[in-house]
C-alpha positions as CSV (number, residue, x, y, z in Angstrom):
1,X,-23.3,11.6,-20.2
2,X,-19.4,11.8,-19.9
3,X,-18.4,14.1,-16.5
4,X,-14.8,14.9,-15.6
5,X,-13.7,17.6,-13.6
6,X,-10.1,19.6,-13.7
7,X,-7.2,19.5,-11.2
8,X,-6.6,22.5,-8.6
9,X,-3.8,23.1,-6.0
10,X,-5.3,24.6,-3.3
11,X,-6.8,21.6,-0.6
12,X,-10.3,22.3,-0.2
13,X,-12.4,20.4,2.1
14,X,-10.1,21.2,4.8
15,X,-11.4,22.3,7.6
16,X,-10.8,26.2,9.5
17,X,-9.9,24.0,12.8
18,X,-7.2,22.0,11.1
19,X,-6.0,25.4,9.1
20,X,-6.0,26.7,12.7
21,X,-3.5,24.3,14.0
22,X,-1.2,24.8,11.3
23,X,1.9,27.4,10.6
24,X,1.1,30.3,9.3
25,X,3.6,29.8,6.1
26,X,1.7,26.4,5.4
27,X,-1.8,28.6,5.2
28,X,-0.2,30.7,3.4
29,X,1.3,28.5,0.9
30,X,-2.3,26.6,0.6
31,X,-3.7,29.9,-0.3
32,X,-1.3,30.9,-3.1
33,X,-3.5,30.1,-5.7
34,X,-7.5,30.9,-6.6
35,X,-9.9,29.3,-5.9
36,X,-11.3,26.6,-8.3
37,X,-13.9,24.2,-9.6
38,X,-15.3,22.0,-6.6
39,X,-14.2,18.6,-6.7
40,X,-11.6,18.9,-8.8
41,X,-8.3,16.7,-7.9
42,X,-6.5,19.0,-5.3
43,X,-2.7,18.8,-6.3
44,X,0.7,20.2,-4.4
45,X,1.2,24.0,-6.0
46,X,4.8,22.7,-6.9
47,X,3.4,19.9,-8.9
48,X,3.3,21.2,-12.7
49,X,1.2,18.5,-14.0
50,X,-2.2,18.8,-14.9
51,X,-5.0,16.1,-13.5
52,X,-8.6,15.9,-14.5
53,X,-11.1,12.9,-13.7
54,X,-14.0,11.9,-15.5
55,X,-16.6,8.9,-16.0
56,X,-17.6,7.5,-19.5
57,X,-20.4,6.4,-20.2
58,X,-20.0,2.8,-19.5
59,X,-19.6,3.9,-15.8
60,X,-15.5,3.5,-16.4
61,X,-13.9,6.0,-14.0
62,X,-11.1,8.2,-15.6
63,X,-8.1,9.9,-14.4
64,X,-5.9,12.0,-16.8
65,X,-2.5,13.4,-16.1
66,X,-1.2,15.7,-18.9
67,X,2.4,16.1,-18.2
68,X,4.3,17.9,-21.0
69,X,7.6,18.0,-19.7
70,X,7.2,13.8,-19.5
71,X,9.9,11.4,-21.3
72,X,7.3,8.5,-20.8
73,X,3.8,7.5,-21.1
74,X,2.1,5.2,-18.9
75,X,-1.5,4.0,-18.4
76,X,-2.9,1.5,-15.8
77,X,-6.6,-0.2,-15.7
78,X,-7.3,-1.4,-12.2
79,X,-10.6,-4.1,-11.4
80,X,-12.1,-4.0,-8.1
81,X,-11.8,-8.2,-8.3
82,X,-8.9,-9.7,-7.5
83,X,-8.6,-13.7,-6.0
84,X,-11.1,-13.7,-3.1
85,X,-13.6,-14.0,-5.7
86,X,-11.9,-17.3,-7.1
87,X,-13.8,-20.3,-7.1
88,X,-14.1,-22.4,-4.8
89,X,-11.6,-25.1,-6.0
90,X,-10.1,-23.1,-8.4
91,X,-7.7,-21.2,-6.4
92,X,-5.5,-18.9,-9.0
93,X,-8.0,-18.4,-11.2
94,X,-8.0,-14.4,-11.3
95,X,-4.1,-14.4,-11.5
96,X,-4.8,-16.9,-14.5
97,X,-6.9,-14.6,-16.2
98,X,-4.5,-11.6,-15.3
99,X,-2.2,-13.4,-17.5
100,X,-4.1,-14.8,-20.3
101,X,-5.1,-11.7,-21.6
102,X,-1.9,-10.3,-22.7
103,X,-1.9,-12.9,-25.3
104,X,-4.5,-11.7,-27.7
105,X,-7.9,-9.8,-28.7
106,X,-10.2,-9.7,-31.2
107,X,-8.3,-6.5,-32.8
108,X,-4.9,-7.8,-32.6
109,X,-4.7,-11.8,-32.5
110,X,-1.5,-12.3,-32.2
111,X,0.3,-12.9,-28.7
112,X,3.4,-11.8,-29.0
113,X,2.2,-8.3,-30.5
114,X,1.7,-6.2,-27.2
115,X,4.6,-7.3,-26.0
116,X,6.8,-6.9,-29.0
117,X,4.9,-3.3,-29.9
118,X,5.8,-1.8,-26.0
119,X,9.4,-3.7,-26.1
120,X,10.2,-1.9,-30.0
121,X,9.0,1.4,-28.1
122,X,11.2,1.7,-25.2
123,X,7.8,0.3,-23.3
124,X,7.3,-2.3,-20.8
125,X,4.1,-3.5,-19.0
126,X,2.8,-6.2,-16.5
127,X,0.2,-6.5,-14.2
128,X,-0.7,-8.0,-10.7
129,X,-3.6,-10.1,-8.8
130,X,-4.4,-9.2,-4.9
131,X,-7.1,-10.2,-3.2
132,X,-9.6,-7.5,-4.2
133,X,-7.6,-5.9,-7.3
134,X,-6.4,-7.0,-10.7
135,X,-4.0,-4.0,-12.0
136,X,-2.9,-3.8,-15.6
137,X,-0.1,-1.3,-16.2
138,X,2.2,-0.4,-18.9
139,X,4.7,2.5,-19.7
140,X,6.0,3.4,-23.2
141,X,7.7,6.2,-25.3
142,X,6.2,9.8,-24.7
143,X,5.3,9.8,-28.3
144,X,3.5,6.1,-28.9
145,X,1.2,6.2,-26.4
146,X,-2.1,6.7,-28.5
147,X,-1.3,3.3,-30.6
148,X,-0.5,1.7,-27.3
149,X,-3.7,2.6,-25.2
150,X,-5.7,1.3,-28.2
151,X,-4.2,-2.3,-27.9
152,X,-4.4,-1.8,-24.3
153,X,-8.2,-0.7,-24.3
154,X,-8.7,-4.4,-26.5
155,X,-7.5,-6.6,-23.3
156,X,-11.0,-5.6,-21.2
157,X,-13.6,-5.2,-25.1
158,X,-12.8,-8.2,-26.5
159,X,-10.1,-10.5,-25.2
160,X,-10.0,-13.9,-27.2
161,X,-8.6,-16.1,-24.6
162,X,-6.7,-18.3,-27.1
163,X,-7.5,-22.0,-26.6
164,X,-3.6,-22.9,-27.6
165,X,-2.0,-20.8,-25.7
166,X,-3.9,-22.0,-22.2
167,X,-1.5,-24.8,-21.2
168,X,1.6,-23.3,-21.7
169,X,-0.2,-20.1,-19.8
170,X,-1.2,-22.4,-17.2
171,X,2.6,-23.6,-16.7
172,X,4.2,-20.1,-16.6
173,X,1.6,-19.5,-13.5
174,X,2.3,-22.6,-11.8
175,X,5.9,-22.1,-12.2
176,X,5.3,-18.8,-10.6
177,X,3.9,-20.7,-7.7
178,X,6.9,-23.4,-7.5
179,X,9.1,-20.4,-7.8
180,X,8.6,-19.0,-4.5
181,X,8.8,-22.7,-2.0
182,X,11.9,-20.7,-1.0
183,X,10.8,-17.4,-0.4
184,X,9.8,-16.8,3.4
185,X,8.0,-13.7,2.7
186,X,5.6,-15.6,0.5
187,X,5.5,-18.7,3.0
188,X,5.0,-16.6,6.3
189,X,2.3,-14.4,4.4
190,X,0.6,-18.0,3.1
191,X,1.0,-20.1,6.7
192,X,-0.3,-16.7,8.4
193,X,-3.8,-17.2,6.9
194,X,-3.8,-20.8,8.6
195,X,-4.3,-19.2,11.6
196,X,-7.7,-17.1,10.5
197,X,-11.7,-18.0,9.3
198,X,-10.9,-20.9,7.0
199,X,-14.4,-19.4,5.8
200,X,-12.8,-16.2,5.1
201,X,-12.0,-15.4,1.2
202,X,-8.8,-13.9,2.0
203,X,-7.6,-17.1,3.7
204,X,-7.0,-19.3,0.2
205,X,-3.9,-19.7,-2.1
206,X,-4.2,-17.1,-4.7
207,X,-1.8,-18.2,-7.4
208,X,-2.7,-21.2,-8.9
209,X,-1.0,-24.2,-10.1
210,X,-1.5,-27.0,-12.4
211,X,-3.6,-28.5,-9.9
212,X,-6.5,-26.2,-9.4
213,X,-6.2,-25.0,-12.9
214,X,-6.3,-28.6,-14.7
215,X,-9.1,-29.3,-17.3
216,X,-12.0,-31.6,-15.4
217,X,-14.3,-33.6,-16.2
218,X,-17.3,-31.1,-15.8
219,X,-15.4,-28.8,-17.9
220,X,-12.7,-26.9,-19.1
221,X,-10.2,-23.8,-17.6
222,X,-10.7,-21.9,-20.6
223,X,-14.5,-22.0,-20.0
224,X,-13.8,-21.3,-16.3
225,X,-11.8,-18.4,-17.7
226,X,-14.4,-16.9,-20.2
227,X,-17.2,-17.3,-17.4
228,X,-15.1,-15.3,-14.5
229,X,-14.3,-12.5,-17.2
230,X,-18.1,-12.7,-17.7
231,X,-19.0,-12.3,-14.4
232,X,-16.6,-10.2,-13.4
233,X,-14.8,-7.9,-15.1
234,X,-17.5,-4.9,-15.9
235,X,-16.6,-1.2,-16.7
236,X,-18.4,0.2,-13.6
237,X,-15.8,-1.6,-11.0
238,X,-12.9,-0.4,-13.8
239,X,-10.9,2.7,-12.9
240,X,-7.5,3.8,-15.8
241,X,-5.4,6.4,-15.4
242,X,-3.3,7.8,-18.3
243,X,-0.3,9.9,-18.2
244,X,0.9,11.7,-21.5
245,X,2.5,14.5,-22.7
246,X,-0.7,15.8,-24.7
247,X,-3.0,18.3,-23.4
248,X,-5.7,16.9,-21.1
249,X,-8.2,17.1,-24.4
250,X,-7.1,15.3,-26.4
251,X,-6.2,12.4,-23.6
252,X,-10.0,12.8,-23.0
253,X,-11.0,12.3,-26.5
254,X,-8.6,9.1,-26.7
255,X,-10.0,7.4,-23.6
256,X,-13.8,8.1,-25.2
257,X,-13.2,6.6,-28.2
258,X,-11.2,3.7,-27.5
259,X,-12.3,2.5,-24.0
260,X,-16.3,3.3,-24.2
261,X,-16.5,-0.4,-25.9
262,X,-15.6,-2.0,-22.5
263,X,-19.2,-3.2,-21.2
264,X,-21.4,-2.4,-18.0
265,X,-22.8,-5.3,-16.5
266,X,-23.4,-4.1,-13.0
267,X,-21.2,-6.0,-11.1
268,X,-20.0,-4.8,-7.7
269,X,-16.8,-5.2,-5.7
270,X,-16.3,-8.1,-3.3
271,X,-17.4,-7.8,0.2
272,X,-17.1,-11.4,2.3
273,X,-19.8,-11.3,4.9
274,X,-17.6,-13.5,7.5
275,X,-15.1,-12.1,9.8
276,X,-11.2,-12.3,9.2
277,X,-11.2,-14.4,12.4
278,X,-13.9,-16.9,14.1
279,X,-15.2,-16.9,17.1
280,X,-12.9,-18.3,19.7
281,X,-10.0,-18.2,17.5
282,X,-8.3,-15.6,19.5
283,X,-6.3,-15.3,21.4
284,X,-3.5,-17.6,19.9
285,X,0.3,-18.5,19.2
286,X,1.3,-19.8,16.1
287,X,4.9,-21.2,15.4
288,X,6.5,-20.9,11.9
289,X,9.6,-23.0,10.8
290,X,11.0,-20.4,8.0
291,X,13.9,-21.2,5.5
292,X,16.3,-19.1,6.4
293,X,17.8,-18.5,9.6
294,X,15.7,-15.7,11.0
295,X,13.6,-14.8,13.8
296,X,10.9,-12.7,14.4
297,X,7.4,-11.9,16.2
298,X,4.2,-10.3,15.2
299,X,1.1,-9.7,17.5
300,X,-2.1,-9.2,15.1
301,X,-5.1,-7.8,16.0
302,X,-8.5,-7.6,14.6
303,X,-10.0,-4.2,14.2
304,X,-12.7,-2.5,12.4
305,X,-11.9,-1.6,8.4
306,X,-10.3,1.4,8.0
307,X,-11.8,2.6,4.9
308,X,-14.5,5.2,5.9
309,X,-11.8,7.1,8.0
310,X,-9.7,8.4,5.4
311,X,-9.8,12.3,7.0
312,X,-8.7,10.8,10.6
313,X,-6.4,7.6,10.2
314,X,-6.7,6.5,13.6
315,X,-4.1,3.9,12.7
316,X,-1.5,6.2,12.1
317,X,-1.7,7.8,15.3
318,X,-1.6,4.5,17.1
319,X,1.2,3.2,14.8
320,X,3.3,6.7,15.2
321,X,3.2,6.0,18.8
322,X,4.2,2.3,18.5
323,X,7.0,3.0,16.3
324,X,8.8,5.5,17.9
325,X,12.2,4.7,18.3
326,X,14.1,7.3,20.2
327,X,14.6,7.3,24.4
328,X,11.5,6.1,26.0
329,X,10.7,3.8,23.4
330,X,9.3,0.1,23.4
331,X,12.6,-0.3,20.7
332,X,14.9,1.5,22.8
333,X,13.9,-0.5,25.2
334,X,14.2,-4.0,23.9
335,X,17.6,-3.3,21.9
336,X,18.7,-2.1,25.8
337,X,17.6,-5.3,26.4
338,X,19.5,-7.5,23.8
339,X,16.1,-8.8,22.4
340,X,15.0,-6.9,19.5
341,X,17.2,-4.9,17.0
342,X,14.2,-3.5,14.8
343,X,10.1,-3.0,15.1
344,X,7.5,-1.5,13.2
345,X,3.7,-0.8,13.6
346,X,1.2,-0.3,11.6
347,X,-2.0,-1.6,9.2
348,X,-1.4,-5.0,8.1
349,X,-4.7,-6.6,6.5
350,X,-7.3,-4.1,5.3
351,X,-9.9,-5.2,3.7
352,X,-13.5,-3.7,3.0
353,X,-15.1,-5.7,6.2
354,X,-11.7,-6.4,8.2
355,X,-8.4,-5.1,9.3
356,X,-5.5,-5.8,11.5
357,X,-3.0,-3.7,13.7
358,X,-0.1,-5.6,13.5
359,X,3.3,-4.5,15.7
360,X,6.1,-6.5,14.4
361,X,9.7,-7.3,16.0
362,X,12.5,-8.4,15.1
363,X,14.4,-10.8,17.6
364,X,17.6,-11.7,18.8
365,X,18.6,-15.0,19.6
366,X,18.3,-13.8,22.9
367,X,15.2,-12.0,22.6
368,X,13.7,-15.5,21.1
369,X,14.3,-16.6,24.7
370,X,12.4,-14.3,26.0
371,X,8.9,-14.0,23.7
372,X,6.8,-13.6,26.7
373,X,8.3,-11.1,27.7
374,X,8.9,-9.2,24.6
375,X,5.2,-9.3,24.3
376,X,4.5,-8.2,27.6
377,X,6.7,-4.9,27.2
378,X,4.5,-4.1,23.7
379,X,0.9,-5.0,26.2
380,X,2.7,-2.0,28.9
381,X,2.8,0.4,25.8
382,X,-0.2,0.0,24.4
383,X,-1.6,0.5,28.1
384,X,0.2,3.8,28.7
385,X,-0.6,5.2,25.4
386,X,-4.6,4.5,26.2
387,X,-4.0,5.7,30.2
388,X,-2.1,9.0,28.8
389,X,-5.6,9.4,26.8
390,X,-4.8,11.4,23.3
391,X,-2.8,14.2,22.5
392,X,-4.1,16.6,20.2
393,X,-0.6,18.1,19.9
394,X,0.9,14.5,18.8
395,X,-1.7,14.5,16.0
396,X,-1.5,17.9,14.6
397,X,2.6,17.2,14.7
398,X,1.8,14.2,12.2
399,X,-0.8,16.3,9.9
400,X,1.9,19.0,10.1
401,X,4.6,16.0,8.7
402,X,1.7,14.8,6.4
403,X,1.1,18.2,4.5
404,X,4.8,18.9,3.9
405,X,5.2,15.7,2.7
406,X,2.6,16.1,0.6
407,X,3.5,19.7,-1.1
408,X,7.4,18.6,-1.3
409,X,6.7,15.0,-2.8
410,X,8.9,14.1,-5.3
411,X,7.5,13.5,-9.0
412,X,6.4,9.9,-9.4
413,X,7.6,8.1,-12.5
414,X,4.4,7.8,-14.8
415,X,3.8,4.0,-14.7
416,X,4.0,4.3,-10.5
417,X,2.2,7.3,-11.2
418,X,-0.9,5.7,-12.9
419,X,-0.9,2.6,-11.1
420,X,-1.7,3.9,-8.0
421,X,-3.9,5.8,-9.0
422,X,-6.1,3.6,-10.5
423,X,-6.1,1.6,-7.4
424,X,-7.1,4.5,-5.3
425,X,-9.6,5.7,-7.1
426,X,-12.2,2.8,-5.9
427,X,-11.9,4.7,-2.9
428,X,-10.9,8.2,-2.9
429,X,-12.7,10.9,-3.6
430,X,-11.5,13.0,-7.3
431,X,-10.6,15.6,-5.1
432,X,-8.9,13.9,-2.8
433,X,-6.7,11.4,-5.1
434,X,-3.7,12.9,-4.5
435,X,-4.0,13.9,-1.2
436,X,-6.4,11.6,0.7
437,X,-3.4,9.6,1.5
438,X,-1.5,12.5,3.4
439,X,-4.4,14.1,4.7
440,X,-5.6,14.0,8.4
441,X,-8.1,16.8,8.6
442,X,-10.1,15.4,11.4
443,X,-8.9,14.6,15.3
444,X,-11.1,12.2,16.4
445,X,-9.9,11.1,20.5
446,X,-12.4,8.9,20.8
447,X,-12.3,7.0,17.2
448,X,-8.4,6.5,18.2
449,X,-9.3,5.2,21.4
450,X,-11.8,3.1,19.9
451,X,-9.0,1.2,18.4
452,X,-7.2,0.9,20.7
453,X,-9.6,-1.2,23.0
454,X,-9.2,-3.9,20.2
455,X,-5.9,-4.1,20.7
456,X,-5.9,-6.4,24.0
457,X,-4.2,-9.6,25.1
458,X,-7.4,-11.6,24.8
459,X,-7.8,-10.3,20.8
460,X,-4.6,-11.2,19.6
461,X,-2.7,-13.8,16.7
462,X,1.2,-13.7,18.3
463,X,3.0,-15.1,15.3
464,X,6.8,-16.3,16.1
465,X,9.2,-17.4,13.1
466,X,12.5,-19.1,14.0
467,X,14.2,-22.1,13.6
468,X,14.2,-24.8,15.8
469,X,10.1,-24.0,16.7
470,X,7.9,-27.3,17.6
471,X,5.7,-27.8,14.6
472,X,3.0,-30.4,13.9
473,X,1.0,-28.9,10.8
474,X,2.4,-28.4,7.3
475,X,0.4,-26.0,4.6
476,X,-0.9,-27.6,1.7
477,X,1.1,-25.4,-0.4
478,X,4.2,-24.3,0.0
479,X,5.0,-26.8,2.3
480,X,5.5,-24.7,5.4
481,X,5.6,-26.3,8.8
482,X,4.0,-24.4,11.6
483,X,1.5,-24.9,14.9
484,X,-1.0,-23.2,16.3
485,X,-1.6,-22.9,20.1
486,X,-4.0,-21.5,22.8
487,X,-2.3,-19.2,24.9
488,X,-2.2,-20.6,28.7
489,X,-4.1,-18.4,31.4
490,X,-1.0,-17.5,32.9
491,X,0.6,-16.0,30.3
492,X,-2.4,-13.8,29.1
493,X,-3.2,-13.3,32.7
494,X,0.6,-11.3,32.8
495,X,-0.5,-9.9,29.4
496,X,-3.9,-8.5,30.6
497,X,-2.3,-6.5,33.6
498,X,1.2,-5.0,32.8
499,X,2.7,-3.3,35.4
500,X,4.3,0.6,34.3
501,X,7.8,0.4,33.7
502,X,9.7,4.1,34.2
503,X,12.1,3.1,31.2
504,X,8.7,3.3,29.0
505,X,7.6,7.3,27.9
506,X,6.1,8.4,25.0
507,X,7.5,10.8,22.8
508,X,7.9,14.3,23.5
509,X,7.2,17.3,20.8
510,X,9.5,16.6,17.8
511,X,11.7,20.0,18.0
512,X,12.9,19.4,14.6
513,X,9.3,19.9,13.0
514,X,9.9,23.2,10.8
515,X,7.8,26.1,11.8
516,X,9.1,28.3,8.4
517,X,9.7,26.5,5.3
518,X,9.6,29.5,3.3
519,X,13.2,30.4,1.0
520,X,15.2,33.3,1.7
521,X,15.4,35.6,-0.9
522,X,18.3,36.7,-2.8
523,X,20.2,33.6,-1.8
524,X,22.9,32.9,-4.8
525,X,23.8,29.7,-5.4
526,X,27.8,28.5,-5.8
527,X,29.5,26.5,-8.5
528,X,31.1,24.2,-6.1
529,X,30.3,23.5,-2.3
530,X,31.9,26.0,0.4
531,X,33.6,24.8,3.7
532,X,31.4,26.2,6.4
533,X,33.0,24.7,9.8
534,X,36.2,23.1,10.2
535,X,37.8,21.9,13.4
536,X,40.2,19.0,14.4
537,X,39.1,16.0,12.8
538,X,35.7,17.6,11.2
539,X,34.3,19.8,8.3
540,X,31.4,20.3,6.9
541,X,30.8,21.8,3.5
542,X,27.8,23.1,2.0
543,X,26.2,23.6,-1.9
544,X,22.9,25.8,-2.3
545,X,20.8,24.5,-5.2
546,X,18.3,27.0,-6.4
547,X,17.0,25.1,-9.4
548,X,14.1,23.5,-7.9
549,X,13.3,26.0,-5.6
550,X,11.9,23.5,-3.3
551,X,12.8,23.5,1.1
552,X,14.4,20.4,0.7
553,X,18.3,19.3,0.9
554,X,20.1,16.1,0.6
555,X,22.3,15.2,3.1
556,X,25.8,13.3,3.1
557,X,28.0,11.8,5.4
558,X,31.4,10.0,5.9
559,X,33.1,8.8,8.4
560,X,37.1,7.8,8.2
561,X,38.2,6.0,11.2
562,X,39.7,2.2,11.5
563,X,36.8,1.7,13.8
564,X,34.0,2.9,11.6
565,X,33.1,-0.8,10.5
């Protein structure tokens, strides 16, 4: 029986505690609207569209965005598979199969005629593999989006997988591969996984080439191909979302008809049953040679997934922390320094068994001189922040951020729209589809601290990237040179007990956090902007918009002076 449930704006689910902590124009705000259906999708009062999820029959999870005022329509179909559940040996093959089936179903043979339809529309569309998701997305004009969805729906019923069209497929993916030998992102985020459980899905190359996609003896790709769909791609790990300018109804009644065809066959999502890292991998160094002149540092660490804590985010806390960057910070610090001119902190790999914590610096060529060190001042941080124990008053300044954000959030373009959330909606609750990713409902000390304790010396990857680095591996693709190395007792000896260092605090209460976001009445606004201060050598001039009636301003500065570059 098909189930769906409406959109609301008013957050249920929160708690009275967290509605406690907040200002009293935020509860208010909240509770500017009636109270609704439960579980519906809880949506920003300012946000005029209209959201309702649902699940067919076929177990296909449904979310529906009916936005009238919309110049495009978008859809996106999202499978909880992605390349960990390649073959062994045929590395690529779920990016292969991403991009055969855009050339041809059952219902409309020829290859060209998705593409050519969305192009003669004003359309476009693509699609891309990660590890645990294959997402198929397309946008088009507001008014074609019925004909489109049903030559969409056809790529997951009934797919023909073309026999001619597989080599020439095959060469556009490994071209896709040889593409990037250039690109360090793509060779640091490859020679990175030498360094974790070879046994580990997540480890392998995911793109493919002609080499693991080549025709063998024991049989062909496009067999390979039509057994992965088989095994893999079933309606019940499926979520779409659709965006239109049509009343939610009649979006409903299109999805029914045109996407109940996809089949059930009980599959599940990928969970690997080996750790991200072995035993007695850790602690380690490795040394990467990139292409480009650059330099850099990352310490990993290995921490428990992430995905039941979506109310508390102890991450975020720890990474808020991390990446402060005004007067007491570990940046301030190391810029003071000459080592580092940038740093960042936050979730790296998150999968449904593993995660990292990764803190990230950029170096100087001076701070390359001085690694251990570097490292040493991030080990002192970390320390303080678990010896300060933690702050309930840090955490309800971040929901406080969080929820504005999330009520002030400007209107995603409908393909970003649907395409994230049909990823998230593996995950997230209906209700919470909007908002699960703002929300931090629950302070939990001790989970944070929890987290923290991974984050030692003796459970660390310390990644460095620069030129001139001694190297004595190379990747089997890409062709990255790099080396990984115990760390020597010393060093993690230093590591394990930092001594405080009074140029390290954390921050203080952010006195810029708004306490009253509510607009003054009978404000007018002005047809041009009106000098408000002038002295020697400054003004500053000022515009109110009233249009959007929305707290929010845009800010714009220049500077004139001989010595402003």
């Amino acid at each position: 029986m098909l189930r769906f449930t409406p959109s609301v704006s008013l957050p249920m689910g929160i708690s009275r505690r967290a509605l406690a902590a907040w200002p009293l124009w935020l509860v208010l705000l909240l509770a500017s609207v009636t109270a609704q259906a439960a579980n519906a999708v809880i949506k920003s009062p300012h946000d005029p569209r209209e959201y309702e999820t649902m699940v067919l029959d076929n177990g296909l999870k449904v979310v529906l965005v009916s936005d009238p005022s919309t110049d495009k329509a978008a859809a996106a179909l999202d499978v909880n598979i992605g390349s960990g559940s390649d073959p062994e040996g045929r590395e690529g093959l779920a990016h292969f199969l991403e991009h055969m089936l855009f050339l041809g179903t059952e219902k409309y043979p020829d290859s060209a005629e998705y593409k050519e339809f969305m192009a003669a529309h004003g359309g476009s569309e693509n699609a891309y593999t990660s590890y645990d998701h294959t997402n198929y997305f397309f946008d088009i004009d507001k008014d074609n989006l019925e004909p489109a969805l049903d030559r969409f729906s056809q790529f997951f019923i009934a797919p023909t997988f073309t026999p001619k069209y597989v080599s020439r497929e095959r060469q556009v993916v490994h071209s896709e591969y040889t593409s990037k030998f250039k690109s360090d992102g793509r060779r640091l985020f490859h020679a990175s996984k030498q360094a974790m459980n070879p046994d580990h899905p997540y480890t392998r190359f995911a793109v493919g080439s002609n080499e693991t996609l080549a025709d063998r003896d024991n049989g062909s790709i496009r067999d390979e191909l039509l057994r992965f769909h088989k095994d893999h791609y079933s309606a019940n790990i499926m979520v779409l979302a659709v965006v239109g300018k049509e009343p939610l109804p009649i979006l409903r009644e299109w999805v029914q008809e045109k996407f109940s065809g996809i089949a059930n066959t009980g599959k599940s999502r990928l969970k690997a049953d080996v750790p991200l890292f072995a035993p007695n991998q850790l602690p380690a160094r490795q040394d990467i040679l990139p292409v480009r002149d650059r330099r850099g540092l990352s310490l990993s660490f290995p921490v428990p997934p992430v995905e039941k804590h979506l109310s508390s985010k102890p991450t975020s806390y720890i990474s808020h922390l991390l990446g402060h960057e005004g007067k007491g910070s570990l940046l301030s610090l190391l810029k003071e320094k000459g080592w580092s001119d940038g740093l960042s902190a936050g979730l790296g790999v998150s999968l449904p068994n593993s995660a990292t914590m990764n803190v990230s610096a950029k170096l100087t060529p001076a701070g390359l001189k001085h690694v251990d060190e570097v490292v040493a001042y991030v080990f002192r941080y970390i320390e303080m922040i678990r010896e300060s124990g933690v702050s309930n008053w840090t955490f309800d300044e971040q929901r406080k951020l969080a929820q504005m954000r999330f009520l002030y959030a400007e209107k995603a373009e409908p393909n970003d729209l649907a395409r994230s959330l049909a990823n998230d909606f593996h995950l997230l609750p209906a209700e919470e589809l909007l908002r699960g990713n703002y929300s931090l409902d629950e302070f939990d000390p001790a989970l944070i601290q929890e987290y923290l304790s991974y984050m030692r010396p003796d459970n660390v990857l310390l990644t460095v990237s620069a030129k001139g680095l001694d190297t004595d591996r190379r990747t089997d693709w890409y062709g990255v040179d790099y080396a990984i190395r115990p760390i020597d007792k010393e060093t993690l000896a230093s590591w394990q007990s930092p001594r405080p260092d009074p140029a390290l605090a954390l921050p203080g209460p952010n006195k810029f956090v708004p306490e009253n976001l509510a607009l003054k009445a009978g404000a007018h606004a002005g047809s041009v902007p009106v000098a408000i201060q002038r002295r020697d050598g400054f003004e500053l001039w000022h515009e109110l918009d009233t249009e959007f009636s929305l707290p929010l301003a845009n800010f714009y500065f220049s500077v004139r002076s001989p010595v402003a570059n």
